[in-house]
N, C-alpha and C positions, 0 to 999 in steps of 0.2 A: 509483493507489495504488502507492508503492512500498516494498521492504521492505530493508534494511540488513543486510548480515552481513561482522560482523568477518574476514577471514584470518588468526588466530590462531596461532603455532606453527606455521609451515607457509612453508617457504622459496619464494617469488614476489614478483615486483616492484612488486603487486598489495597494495592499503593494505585492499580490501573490495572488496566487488561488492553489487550494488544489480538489486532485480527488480521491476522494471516490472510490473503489470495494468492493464490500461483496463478500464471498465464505463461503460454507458452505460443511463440508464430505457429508453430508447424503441429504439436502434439495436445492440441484441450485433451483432455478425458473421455469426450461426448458428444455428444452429432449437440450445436446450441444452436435455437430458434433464429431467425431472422431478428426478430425483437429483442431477444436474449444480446445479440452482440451490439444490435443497433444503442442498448443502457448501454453497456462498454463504453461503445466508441464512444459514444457522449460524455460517459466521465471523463475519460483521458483527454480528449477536445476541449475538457471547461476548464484543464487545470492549466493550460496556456502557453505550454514548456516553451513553444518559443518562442516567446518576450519573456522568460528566464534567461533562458540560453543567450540572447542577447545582450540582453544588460547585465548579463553574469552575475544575477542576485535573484535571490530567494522573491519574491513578487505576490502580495496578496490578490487572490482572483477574488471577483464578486461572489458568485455562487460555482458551485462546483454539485453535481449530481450525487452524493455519496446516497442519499438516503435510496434512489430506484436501484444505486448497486446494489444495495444491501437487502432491499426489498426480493431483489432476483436469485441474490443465491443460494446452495443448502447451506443455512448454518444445521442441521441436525447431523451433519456427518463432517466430521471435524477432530484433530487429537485435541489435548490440552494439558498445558503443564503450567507448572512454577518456573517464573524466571525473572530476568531484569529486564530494566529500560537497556537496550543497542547503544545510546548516545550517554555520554557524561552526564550526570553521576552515574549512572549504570544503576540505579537504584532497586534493589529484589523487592519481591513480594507483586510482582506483576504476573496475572494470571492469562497465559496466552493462548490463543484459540484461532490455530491452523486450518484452515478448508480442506477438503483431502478433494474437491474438483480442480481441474486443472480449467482455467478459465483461457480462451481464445483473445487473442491481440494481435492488431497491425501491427507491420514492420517501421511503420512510420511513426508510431509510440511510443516504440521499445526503441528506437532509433533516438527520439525526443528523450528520451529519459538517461539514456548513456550521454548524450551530452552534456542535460543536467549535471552529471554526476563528474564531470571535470572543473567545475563551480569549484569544488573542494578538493579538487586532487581525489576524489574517493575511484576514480578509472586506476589510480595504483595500488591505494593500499583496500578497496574495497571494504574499509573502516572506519568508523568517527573515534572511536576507542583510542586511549592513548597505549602505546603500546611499551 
């Protein structure tokens, strides 16, 4: 999963930065606390997938927990490179910042989220990108 944030108002040569999480059912990295997964599951819970999946449209949720995600994980161990936005314009000058933890997730999230991802056809071409 990654997450998108504009650099607004703020003098750098630098268009956004982009943050990387990995999750994996079966392989996290790391023995993660009870509370550690219990933030998890609460993000993926608030983002609502299925009243997406339903109405087969993108759906603003109230609140979603990003900030105790973020709160919980190491950003000090992470690569980072130069790259673009994923989605059209594809825009460079995005400076992205990968986790190198593999974060733990239900089957029932990653289940919720491949169906999302039939919304656009991305179950075929696994792309927004024109090709």
């Amino acid at each position: 999963m990654h997450t998108f944030h504009l650099a607004e108002g703020t003098e750098t040569k630098y268009f956004a930065s982009a943050i990387g999480l990995m999750f994996s059912v079966d392989n996290p990295s790391r023995a993660f606390s009870d509370a550690e997964v219990a933030v998890i599951d609460t993000f993926f819970d608030d983002l609502d997938w299925d009243l997406m999946s339903k109405t087969k449209t993108l759906t603003k949720v109230s609140f979603v927990s990003y900030g105790k995600l973020m709160e919980m994980v190491d950003t000090n161990n992470r690569w980072t490179y130069t790259g673009s936005r994923t989605i059209p314009p594809c825009k460079h000058q995005v400076r992205w910042n990968v986790l190198t933890d593999v974060h733990p997730i239900k089957q029932k999230h990653l289940d919720q989220f491949k169906k999302l991802l039939s919304i656009d056809n991305l179950l075929e071409t696994g792309n927004w990108r024109e090709i």
